[in-house]
N, CA, C and O atoms as a Tripos MOL2 file, in Angstrom:
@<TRIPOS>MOLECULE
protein
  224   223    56     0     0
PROTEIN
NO_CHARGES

@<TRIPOS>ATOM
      1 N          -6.2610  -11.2880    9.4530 N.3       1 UNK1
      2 CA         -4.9580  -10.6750    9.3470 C.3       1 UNK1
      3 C          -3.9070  -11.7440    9.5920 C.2       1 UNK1
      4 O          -3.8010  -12.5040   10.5550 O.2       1 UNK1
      5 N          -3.1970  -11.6380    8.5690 N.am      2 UNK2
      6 CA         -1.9890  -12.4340    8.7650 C.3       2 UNK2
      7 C          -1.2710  -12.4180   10.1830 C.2       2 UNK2
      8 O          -1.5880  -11.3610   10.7290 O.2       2 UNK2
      9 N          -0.2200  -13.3540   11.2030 N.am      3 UNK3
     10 CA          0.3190  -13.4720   12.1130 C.3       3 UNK3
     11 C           1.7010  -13.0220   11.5470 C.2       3 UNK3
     12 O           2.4010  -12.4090   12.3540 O.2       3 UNK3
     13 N           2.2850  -13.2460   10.1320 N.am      4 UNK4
     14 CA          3.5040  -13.1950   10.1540 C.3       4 UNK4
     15 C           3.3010  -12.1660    9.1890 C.2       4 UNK4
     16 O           3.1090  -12.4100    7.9970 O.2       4 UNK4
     17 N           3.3440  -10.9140    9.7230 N.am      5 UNK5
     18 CA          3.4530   -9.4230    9.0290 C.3       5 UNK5
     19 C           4.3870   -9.2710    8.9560 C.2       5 UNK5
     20 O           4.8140   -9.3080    7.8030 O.2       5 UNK5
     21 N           5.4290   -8.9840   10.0980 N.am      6 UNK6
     22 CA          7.6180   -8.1370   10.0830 C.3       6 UNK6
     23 C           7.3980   -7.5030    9.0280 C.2       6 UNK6
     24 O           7.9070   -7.8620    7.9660 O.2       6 UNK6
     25 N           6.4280   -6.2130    9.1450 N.am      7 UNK7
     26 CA          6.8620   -4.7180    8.7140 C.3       7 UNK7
     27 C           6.7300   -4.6740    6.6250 C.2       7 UNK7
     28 O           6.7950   -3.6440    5.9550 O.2       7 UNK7
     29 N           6.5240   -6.2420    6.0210 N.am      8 UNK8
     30 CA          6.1280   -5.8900    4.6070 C.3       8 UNK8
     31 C           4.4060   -5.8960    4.6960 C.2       8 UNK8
     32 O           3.6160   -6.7460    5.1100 O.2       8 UNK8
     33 N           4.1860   -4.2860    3.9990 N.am      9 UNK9
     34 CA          3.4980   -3.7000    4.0650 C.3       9 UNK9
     35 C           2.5280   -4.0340    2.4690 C.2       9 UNK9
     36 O           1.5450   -3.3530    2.1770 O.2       9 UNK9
     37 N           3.0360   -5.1760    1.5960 N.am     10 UNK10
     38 CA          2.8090   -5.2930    0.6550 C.3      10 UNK10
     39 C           1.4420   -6.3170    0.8550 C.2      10 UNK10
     40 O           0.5450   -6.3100    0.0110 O.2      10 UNK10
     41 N           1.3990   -7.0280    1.8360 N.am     11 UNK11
     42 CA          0.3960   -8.2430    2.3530 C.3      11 UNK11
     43 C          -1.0780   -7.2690    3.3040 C.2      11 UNK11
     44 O          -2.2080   -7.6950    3.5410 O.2      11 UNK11
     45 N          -0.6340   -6.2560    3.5650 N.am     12 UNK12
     46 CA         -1.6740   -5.6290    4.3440 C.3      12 UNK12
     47 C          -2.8880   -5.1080    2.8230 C.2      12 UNK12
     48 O          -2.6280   -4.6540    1.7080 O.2      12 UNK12
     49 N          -4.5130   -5.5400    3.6640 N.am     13 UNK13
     50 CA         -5.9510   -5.1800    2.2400 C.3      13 UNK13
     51 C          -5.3130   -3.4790    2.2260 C.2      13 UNK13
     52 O          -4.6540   -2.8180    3.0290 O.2      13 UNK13
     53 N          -5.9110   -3.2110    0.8480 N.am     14 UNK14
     54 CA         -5.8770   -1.9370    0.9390 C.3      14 UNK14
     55 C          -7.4070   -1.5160   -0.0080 C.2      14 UNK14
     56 O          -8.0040   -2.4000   -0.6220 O.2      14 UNK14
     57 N          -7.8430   -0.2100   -0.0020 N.am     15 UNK15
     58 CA         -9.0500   -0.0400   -0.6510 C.3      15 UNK15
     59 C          -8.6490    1.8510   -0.8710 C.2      15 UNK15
     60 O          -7.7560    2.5250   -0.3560 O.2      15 UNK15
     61 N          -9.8890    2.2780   -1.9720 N.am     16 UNK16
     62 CA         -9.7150    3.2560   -2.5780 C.3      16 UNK16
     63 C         -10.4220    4.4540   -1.4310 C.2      16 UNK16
     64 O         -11.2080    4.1190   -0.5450 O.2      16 UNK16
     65 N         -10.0830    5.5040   -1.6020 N.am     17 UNK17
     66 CA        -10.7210    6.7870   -0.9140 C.3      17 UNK17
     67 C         -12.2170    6.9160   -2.4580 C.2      17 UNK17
     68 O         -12.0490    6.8160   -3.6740 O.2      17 UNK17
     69 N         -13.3880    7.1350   -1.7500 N.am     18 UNK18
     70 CA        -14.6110    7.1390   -2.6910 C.3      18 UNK18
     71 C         -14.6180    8.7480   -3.2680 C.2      18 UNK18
     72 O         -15.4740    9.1390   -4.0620 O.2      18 UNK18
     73 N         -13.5780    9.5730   -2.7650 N.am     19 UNK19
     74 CA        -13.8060   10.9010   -3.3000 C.3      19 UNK19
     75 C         -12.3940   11.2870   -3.8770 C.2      19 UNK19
     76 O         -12.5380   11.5540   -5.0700 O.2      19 UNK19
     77 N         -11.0690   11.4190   -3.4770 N.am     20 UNK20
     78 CA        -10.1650   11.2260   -4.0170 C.3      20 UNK20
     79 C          -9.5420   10.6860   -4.7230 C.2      20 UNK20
     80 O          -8.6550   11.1930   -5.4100 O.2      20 UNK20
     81 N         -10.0130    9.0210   -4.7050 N.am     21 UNK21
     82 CA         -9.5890    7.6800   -4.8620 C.3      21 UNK21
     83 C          -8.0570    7.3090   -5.1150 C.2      21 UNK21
     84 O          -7.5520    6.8820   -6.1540 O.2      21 UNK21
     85 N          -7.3770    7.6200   -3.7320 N.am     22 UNK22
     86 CA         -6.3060    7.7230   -3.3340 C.3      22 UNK22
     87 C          -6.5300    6.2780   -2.6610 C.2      22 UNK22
     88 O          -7.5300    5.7820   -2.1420 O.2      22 UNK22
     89 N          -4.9880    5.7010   -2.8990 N.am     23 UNK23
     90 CA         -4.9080    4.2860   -1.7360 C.3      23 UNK23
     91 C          -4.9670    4.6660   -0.4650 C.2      23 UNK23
     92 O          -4.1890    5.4850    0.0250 O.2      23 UNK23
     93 N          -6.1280    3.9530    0.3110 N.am     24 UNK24
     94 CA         -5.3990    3.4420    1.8310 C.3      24 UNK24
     95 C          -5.1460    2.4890    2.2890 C.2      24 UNK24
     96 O          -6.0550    1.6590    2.2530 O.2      24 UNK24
     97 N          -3.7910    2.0440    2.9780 N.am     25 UNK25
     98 CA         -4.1090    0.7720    3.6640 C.3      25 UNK25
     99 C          -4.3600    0.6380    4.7180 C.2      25 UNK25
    100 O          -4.6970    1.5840    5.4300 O.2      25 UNK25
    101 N          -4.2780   -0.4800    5.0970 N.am     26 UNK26
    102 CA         -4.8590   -1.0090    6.3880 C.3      26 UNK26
    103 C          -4.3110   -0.4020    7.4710 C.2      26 UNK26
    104 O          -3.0840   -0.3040    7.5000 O.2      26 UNK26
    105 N          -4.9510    0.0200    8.3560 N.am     27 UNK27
    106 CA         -4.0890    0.7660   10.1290 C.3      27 UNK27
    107 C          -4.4510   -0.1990   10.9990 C.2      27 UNK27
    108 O          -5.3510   -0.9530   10.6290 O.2      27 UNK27
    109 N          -4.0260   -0.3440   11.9420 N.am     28 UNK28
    110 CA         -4.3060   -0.9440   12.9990 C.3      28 UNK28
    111 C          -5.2400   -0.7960   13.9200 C.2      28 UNK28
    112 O          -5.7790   -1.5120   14.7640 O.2      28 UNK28
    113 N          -5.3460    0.9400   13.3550 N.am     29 UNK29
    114 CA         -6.4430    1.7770   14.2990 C.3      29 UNK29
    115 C          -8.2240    1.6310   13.7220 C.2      29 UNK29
    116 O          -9.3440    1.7540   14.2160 O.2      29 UNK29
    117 N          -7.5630    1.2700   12.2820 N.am     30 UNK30
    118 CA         -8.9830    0.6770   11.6960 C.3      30 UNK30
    119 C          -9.4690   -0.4590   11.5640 C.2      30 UNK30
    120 O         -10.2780   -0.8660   10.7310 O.2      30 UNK30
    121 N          -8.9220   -1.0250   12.4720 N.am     31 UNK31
    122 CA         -9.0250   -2.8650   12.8710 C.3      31 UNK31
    123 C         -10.6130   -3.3390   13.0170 C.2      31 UNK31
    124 O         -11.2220   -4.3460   12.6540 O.2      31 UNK31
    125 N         -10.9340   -2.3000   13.6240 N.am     32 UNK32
    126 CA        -12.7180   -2.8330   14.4160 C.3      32 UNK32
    127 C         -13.5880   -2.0800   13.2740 C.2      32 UNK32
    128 O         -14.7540   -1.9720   13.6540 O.2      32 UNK32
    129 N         -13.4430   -1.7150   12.4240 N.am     33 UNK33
    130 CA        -14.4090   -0.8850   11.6480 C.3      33 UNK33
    131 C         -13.6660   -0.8960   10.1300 C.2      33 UNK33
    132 O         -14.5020   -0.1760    9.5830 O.2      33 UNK33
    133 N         -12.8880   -1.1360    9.2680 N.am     34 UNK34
    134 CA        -12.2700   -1.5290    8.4250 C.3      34 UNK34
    135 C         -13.4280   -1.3430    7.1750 C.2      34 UNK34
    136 O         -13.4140   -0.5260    6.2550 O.2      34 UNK34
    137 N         -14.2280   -2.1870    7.4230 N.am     35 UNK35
    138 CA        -15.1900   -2.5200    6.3240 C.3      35 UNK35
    139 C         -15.8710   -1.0500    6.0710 C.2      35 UNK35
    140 O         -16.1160   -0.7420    4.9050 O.2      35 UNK35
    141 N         -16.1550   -0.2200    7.0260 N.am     36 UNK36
    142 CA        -17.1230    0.8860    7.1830 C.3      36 UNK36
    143 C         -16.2580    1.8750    6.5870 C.2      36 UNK36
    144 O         -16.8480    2.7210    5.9150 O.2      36 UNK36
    145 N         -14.7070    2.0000    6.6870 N.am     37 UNK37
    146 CA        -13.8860    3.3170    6.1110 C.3      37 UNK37
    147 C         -14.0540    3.3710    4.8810 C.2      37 UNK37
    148 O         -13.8710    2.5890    3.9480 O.2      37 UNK37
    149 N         -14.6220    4.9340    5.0460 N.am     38 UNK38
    150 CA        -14.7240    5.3760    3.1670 C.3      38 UNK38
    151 C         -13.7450    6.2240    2.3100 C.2      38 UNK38
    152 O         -13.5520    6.1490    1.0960 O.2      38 UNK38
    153 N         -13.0110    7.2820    3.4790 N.am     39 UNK39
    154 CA        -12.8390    8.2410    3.3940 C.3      39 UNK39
    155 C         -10.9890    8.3650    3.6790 C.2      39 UNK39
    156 O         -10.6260    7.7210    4.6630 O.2      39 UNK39
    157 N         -10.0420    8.9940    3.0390 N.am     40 UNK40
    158 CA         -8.6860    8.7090    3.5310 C.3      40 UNK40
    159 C          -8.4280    9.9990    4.3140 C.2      40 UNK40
    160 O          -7.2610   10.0020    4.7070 O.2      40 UNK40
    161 N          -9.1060   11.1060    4.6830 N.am     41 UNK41
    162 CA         -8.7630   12.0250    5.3830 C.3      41 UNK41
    163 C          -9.8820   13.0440    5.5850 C.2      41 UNK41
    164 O         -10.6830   13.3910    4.7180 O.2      41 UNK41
    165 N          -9.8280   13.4830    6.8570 N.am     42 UNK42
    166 CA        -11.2190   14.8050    6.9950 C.3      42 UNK42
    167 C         -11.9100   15.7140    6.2070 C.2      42 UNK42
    168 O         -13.0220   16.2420    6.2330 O.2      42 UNK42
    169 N         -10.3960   15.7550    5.1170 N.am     43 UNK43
    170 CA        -10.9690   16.4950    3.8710 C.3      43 UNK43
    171 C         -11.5010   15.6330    3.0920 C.2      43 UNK43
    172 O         -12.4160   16.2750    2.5770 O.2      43 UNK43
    173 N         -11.5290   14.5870    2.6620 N.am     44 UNK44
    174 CA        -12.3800   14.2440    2.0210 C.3      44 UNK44
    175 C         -13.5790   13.5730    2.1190 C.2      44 UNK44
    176 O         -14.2010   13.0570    1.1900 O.2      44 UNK44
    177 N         -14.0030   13.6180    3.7920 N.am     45 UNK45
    178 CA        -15.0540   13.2710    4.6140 C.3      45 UNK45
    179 C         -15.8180   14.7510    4.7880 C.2      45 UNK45
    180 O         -17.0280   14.7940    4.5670 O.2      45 UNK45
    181 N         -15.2660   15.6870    5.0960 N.am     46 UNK46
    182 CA        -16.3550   17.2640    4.2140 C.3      46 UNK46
    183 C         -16.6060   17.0590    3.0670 C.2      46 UNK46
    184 O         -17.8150   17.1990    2.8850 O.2      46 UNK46
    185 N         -15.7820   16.6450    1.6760 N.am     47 UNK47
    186 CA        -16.1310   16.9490    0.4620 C.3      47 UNK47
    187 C         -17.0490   16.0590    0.2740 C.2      47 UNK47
    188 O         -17.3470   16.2040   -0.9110 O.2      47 UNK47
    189 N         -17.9700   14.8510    0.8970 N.am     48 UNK48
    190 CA        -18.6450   13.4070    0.8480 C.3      48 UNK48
    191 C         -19.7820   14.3930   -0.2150 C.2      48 UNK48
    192 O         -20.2740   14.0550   -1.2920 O.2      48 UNK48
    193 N         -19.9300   15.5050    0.4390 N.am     49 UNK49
    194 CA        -21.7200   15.8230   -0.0620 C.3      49 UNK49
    195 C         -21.3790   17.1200   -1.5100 C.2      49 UNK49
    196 O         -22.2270   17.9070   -1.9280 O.2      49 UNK49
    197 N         -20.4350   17.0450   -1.8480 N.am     50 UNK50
    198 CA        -19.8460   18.3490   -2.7980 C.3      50 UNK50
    199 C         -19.8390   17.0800   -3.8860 C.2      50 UNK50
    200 O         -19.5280   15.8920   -3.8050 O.2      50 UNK50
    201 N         -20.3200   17.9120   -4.8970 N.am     51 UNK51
    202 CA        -20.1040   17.6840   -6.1380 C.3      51 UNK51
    203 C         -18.6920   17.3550   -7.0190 C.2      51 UNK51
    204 O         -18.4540   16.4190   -7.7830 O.2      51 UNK51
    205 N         -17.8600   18.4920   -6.6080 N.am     52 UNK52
    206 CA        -16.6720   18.2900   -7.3000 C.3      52 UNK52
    207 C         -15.7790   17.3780   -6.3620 C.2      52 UNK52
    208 O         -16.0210   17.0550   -5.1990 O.2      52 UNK52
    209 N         -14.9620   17.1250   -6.9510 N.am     53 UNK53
    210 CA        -13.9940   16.2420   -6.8650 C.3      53 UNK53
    211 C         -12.2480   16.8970   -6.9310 C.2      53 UNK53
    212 O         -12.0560   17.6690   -7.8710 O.2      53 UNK53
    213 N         -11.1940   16.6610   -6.1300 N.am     54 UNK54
    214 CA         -9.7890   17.3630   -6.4410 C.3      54 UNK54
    215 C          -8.6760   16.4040   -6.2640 C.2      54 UNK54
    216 O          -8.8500   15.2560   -5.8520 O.2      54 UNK54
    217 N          -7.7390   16.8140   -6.5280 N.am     55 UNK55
    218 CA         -6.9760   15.5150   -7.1780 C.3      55 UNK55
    219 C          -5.6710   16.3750   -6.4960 C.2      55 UNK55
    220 O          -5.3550   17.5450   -6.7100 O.2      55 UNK55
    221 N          -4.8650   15.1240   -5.3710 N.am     56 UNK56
    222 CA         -3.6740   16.2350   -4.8930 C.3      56 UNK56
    223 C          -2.7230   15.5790   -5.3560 C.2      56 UNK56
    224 O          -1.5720   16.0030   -5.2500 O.2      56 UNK56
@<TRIPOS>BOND
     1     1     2 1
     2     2     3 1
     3     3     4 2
     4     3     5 am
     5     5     6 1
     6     6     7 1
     7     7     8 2
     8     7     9 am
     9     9    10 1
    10    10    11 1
    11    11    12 2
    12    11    13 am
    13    13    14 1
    14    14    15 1
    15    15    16 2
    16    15    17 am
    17    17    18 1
    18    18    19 1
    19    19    20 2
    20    19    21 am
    21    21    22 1
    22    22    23 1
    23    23    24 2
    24    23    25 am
    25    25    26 1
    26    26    27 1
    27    27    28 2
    28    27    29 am
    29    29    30 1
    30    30    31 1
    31    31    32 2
    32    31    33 am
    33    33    34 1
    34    34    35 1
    35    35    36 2
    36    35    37 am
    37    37    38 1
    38    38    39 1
    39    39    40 2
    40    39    41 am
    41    41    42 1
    42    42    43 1
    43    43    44 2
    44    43    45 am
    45    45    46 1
    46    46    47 1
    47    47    48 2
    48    47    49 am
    49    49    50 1
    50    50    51 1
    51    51    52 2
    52    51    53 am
    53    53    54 1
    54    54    55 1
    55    55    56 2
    56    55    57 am
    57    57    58 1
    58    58    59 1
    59    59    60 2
    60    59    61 am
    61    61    62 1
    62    62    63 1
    63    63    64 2
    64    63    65 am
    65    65    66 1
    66    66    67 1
    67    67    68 2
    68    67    69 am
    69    69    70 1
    70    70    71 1
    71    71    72 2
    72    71    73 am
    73    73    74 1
    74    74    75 1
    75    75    76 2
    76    75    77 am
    77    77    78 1
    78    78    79 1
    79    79    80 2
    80    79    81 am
    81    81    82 1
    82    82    83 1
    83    83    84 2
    84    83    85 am
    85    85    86 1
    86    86    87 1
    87    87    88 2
    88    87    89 am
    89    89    90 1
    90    90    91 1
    91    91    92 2
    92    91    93 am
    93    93    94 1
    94    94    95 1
    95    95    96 2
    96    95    97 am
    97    97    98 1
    98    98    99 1
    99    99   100 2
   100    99   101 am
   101   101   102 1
   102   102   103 1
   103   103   104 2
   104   103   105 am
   105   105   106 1
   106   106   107 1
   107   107   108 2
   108   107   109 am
   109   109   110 1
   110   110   111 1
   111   111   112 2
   112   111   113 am
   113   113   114 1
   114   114   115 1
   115   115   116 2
   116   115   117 am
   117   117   118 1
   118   118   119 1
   119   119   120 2
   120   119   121 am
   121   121   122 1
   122   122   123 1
   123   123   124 2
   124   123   125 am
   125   125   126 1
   126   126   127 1
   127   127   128 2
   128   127   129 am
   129   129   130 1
   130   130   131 1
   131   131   132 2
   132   131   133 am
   133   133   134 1
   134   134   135 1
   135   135   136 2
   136   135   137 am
   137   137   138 1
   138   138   139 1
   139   139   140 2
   140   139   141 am
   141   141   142 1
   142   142   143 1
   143   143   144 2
   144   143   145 am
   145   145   146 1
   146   146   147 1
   147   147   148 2
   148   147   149 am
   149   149   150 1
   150   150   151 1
   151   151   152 2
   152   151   153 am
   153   153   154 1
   154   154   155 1
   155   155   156 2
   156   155   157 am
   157   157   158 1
   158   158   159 1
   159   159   160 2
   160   159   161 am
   161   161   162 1
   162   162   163 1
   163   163   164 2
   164   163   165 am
   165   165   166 1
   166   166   167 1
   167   167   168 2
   168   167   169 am
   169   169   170 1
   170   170   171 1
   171   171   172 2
   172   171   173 am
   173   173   174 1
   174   174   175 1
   175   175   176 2
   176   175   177 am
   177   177   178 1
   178   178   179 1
   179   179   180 2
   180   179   181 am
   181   181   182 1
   182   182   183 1
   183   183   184 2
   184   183   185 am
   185   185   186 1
   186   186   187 1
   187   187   188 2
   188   187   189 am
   189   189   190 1
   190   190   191 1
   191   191   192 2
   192   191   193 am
   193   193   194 1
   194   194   195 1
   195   195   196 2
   196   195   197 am
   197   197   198 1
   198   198   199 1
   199   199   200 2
   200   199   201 am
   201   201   202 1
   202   202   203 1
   203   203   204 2
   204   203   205 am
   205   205   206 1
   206   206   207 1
   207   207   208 2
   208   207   209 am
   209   209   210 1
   210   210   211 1
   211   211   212 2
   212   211   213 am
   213   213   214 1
   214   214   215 1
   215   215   216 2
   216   215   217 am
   217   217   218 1
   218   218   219 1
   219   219   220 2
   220   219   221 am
   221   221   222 1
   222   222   223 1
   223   223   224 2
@<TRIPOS>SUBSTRUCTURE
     1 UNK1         2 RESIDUE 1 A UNK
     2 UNK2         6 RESIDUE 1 A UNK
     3 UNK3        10 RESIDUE 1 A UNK
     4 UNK4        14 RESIDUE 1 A UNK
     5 UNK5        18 RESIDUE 1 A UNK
     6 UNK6        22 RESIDUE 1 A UNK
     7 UNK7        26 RESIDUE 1 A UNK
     8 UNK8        30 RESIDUE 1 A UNK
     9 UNK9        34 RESIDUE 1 A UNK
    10 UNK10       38 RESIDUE 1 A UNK
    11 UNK11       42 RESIDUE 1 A UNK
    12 UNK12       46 RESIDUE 1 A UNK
    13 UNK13       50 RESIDUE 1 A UNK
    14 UNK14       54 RESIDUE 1 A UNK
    15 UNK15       58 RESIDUE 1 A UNK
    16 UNK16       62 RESIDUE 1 A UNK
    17 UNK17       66 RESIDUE 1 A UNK
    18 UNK18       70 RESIDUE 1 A UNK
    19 UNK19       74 RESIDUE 1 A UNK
    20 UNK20       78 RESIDUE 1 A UNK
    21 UNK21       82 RESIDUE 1 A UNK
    22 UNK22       86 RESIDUE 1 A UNK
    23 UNK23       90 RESIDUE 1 A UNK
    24 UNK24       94 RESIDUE 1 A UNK
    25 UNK25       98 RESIDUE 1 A UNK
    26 UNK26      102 RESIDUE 1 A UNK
    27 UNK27      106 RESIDUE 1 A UNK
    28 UNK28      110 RESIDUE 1 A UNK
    29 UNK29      114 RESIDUE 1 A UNK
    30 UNK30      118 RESIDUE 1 A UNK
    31 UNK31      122 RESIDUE 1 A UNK
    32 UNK32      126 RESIDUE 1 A UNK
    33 UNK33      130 RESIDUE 1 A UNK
    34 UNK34      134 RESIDUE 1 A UNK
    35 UNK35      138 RESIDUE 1 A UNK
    36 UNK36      142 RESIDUE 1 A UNK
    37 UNK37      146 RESIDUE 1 A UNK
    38 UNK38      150 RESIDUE 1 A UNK
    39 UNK39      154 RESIDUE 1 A UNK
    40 UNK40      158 RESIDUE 1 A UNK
    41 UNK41      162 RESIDUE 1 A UNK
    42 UNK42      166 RESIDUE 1 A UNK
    43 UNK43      170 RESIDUE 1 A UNK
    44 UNK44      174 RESIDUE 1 A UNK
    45 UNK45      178 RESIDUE 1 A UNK
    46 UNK46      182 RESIDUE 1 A UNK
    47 UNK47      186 RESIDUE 1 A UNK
    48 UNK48      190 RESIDUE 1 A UNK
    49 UNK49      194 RESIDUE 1 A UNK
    50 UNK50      198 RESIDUE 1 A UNK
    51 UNK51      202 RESIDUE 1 A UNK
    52 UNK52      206 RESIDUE 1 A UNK
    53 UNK53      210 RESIDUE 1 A UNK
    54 UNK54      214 RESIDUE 1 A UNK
    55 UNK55      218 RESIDUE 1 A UNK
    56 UNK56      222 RESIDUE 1 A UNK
């Protein structure tokens, strides 16, 4: 991670949601586990094992 962030949000990795495939970027809170996030929200961490797919 870059040292000289000041708030442009354009330099932070970002990666796809595997069921929505909505952007997420980087949190701070996902610092230690980053590589392992699949998912951009609870709902689409239930839908992991469902077939269909929804588009918000």
């Amino acid at each position: 991670m870059a040292t000289s962030f000041k708030g442009n949000k354009s330099f932070l990795p970002s990666k796809q949601c595997v069921v929505c495939k909505k952007e997420m970027t980087w949190r701070k809170a996902w610092e230690k586990n980053w590589d392992t996030i699949k998912y951009c929200s609870d709902r689409c961490r239930a839908q992991k094992t469902s077939s269909r797919t929804f588009t918000s």
